[in-house]
Residue frames as a rotation matrix with the C-alpha (Angstrom) as fourth column:
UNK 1
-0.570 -0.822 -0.006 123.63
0.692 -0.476 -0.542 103.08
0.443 -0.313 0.840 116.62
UNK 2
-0.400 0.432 0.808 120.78
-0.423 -0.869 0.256 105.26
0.813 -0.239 0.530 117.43
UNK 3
0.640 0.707 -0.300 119.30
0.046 0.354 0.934 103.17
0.767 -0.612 0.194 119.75
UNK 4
-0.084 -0.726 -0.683 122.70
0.988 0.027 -0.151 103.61
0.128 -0.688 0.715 121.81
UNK 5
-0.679 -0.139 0.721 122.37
0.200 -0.980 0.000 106.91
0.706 0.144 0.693 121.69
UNK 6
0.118 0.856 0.503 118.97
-0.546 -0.367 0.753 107.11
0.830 -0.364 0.424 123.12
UNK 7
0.706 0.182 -0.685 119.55
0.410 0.683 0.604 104.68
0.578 -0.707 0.407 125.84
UNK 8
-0.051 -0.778 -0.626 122.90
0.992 0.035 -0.124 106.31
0.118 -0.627 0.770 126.96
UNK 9
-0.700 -0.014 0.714 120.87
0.078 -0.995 0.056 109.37
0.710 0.095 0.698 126.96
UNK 10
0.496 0.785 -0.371 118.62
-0.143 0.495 0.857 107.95
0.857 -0.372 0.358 129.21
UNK 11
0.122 -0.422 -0.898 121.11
0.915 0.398 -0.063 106.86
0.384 -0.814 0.435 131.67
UNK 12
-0.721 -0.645 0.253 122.53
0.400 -0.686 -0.608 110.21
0.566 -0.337 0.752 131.83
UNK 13
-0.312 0.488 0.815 119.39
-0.372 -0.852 0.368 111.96
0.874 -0.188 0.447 132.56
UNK 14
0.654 0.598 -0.464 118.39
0.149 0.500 0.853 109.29
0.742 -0.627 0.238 134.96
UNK 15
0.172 -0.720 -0.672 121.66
0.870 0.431 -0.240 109.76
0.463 -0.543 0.700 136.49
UNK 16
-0.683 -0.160 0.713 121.41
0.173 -0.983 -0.055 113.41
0.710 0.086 0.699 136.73
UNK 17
0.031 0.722 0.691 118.01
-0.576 -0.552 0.603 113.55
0.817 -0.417 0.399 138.16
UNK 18
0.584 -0.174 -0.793 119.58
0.555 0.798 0.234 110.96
0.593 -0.576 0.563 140.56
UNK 19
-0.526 -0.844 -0.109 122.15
0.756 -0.405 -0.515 113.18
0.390 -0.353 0.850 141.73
UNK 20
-0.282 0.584 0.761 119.53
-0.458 -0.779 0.428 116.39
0.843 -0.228 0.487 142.39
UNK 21
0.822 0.476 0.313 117.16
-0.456 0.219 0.863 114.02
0.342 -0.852 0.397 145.13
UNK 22
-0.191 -0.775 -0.602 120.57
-0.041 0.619 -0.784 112.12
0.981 -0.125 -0.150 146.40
UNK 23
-0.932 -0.064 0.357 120.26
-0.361 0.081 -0.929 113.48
0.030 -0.995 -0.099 149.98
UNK 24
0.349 0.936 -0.053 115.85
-0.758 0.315 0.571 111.78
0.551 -0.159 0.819 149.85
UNK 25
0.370 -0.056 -0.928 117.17
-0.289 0.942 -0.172 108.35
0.883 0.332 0.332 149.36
UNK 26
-0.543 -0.727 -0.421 120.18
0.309 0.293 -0.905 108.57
0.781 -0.621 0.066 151.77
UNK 27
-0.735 0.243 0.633 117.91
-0.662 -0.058 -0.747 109.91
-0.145 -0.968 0.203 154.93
UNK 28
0.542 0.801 -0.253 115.04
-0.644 0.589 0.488 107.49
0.540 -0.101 0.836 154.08
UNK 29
0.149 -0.727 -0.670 118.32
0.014 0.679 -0.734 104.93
0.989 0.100 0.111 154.56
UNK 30
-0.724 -0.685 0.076 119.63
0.076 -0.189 -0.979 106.39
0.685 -0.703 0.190 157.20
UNK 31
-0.314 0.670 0.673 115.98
-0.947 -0.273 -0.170 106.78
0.070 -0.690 0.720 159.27
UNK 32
0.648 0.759 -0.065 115.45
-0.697 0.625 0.351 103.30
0.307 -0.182 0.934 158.43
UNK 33
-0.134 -0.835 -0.535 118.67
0.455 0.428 -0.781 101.92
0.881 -0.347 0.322 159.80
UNK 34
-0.743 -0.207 0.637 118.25
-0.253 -0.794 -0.553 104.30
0.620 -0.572 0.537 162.82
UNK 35
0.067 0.975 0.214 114.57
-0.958 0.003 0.286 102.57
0.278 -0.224 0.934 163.71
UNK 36
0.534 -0.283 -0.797 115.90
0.183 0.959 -0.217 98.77
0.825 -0.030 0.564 163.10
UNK 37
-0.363 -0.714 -0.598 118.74
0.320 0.507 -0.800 99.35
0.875 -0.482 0.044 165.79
UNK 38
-0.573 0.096 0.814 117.11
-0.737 -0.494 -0.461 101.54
0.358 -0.864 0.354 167.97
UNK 39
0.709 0.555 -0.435 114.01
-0.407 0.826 0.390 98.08
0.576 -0.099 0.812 168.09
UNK 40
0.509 -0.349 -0.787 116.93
0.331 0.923 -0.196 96.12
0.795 -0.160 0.585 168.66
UNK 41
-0.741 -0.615 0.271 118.55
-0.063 -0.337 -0.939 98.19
0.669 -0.713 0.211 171.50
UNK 42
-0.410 0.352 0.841 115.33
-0.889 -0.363 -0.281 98.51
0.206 -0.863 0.462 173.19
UNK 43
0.689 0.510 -0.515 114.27
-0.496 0.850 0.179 95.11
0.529 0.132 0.838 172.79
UNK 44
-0.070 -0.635 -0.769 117.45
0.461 0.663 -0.589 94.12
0.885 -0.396 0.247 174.79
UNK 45
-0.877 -0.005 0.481 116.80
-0.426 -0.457 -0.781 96.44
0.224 -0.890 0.398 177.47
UNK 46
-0.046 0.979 0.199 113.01
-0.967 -0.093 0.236 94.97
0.249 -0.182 0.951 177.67
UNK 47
-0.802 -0.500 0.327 112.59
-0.539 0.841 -0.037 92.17
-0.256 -0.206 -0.944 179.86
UNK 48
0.351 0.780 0.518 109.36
-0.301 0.618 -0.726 91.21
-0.887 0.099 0.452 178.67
UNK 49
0.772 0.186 -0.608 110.88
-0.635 0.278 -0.721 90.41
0.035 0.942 0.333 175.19
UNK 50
-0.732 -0.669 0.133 113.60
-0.673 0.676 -0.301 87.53
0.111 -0.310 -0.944 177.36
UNK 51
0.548 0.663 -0.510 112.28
-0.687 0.704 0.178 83.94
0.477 0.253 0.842 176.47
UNK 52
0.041 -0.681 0.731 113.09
-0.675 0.521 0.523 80.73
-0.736 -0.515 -0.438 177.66
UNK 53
-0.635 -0.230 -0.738 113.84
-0.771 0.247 0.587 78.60
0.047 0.941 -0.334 175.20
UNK 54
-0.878 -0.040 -0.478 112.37
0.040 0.987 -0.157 75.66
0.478 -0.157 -0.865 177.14
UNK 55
-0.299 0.870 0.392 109.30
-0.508 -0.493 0.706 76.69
0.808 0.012 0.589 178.02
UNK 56
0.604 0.670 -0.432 108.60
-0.217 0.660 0.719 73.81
0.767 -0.341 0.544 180.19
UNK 57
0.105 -0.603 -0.791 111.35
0.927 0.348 -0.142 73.89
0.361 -0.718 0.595 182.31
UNK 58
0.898 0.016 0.440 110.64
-0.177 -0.902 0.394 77.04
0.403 -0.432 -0.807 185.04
UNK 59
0.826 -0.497 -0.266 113.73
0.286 -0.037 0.958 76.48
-0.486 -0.867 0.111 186.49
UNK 60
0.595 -0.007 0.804 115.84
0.801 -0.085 -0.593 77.47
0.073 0.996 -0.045 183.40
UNK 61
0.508 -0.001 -0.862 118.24
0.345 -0.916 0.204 80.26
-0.790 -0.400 -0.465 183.80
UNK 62
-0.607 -0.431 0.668 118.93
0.681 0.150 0.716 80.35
-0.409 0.890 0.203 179.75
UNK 63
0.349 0.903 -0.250 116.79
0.202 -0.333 -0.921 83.20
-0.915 0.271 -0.299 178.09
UNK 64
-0.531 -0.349 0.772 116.66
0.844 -0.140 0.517 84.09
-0.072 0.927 0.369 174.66
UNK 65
-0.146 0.580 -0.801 115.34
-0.167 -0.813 -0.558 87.24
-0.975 0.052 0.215 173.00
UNK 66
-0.021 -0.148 0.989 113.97
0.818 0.566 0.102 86.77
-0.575 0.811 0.110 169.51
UNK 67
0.987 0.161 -0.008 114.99
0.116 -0.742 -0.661 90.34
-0.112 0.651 -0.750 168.12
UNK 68
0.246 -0.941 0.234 118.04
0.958 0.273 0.088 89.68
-0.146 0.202 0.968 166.10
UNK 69
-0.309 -0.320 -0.896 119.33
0.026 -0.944 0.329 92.45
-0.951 0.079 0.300 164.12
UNK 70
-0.924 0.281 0.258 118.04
0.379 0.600 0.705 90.40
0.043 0.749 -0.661 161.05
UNK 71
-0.291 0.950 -0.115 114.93
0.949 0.302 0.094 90.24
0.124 -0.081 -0.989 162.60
UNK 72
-0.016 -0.063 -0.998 114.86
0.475 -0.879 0.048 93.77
-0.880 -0.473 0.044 163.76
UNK 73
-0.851 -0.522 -0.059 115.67
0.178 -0.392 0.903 94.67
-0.495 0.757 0.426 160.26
UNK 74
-0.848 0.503 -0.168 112.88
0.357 0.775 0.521 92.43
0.393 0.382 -0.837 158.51
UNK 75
0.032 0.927 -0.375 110.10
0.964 -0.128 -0.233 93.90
-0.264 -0.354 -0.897 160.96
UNK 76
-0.280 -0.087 -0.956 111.13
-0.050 -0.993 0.105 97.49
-0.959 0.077 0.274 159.97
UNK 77
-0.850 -0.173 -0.497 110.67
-0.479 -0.137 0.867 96.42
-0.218 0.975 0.034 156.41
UNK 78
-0.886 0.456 0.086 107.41
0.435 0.753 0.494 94.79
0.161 0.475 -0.865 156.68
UNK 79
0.140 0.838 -0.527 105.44
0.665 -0.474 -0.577 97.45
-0.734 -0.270 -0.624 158.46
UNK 80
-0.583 -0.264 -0.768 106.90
-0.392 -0.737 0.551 99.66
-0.711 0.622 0.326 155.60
UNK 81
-0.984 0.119 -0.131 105.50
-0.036 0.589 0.807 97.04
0.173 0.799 -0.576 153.10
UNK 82
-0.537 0.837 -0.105 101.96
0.822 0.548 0.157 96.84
0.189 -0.002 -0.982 154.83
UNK 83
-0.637 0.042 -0.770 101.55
0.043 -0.995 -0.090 100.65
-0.770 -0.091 0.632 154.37
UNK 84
-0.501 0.148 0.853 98.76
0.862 0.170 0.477 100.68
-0.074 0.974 -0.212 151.94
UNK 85
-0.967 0.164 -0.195 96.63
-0.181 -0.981 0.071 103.55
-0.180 0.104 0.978 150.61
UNK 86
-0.423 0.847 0.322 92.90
0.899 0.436 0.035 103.03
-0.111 0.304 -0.946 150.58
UNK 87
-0.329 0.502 -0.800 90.48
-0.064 -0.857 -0.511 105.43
-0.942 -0.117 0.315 148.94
């Protein structure tokens, strides 16, 4: 019974000091949702990022762009991930 105690004393506090930084979390969110679409808006406006699928055919009037919103997502989350500290 004590060990419930201590554990659902735990939550609380964790949940407390959750509630104090609430607004960190939510603008990290919100700046990193804000970066992903803003890639993916300018990546449609950029015509260097329009492919042809078919490389070999120049006459082609199919392009593709390969920044989904997925993908757009995924590259925001990997330059975050190759952020290291050295020292």
């Amino acid at each position: 019974m004590k060990q419930v105690q201590v554990v659902c004393q735990f939550l609380l506090g964790l949940l407390l000091v959750q509630k104090q930084f609430f607004p960190l979390p939510s603008y990290v969110l919100a700046a990193y949702v804000l970066v992903s679409f803003t890639l993916f808006v300018m990546a449609r406006f950029s015509p260097y990022e329009w492919n042809s699928p078919h490389p070999c055919e120049s006459e082609s009037e199919l392009m593709e762009n390969q920044f989904s919103v997925s993908n757009s997502f995924w590259f925001i989350t990997g330059t975050f991930l190759r952020q290291v500290k050295e020292g």
